[in-house]
C-alpha positions in Angstrom: -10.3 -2.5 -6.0 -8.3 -2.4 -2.4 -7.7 -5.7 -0.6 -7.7 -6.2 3.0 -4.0 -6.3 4.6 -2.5 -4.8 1.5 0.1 -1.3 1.9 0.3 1.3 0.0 2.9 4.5 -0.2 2.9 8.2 -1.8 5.6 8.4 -4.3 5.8 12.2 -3.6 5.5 12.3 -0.2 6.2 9.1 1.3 3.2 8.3 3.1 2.3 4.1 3.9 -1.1 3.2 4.3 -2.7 -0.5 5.3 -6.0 -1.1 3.7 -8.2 -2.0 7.0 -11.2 -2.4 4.7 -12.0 -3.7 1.2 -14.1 -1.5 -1.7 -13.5 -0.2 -4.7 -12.2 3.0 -5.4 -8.1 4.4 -5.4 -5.8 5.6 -2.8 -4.5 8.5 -3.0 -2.4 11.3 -1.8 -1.1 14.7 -2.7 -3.1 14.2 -6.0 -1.4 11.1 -7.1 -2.4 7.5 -6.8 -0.7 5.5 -4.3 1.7 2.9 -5.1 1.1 -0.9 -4.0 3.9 -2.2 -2.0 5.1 -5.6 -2.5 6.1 -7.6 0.4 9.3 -7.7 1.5 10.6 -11.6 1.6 11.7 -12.8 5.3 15.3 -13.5 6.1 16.0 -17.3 6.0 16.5 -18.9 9.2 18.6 -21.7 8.9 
């Protein structure tokens, strides 16, 4: 299933995605499933 606001990327070909709508199903491209990206943590701000 693909969640609203969640990325994902092509592991051959590099492409990112955002999911702008939820459903069931996979992402892919070039014939692979895409890989879900984890977020990135923000810098501290001290």
């Amino acid at each position: 299933m693909n969640q609203l606001g969640k990325r994902f990327k092509c592991p051959v070909c590099s492409t990112e995605v955002l999911c702008t709508k939820a459903g069931e199903g996979a992402v892919t491209c070039c014939g692979q499933e895409m890989e879900l990206q984890v977020p990135r943590p923000l810098p501290s701000s001290d």
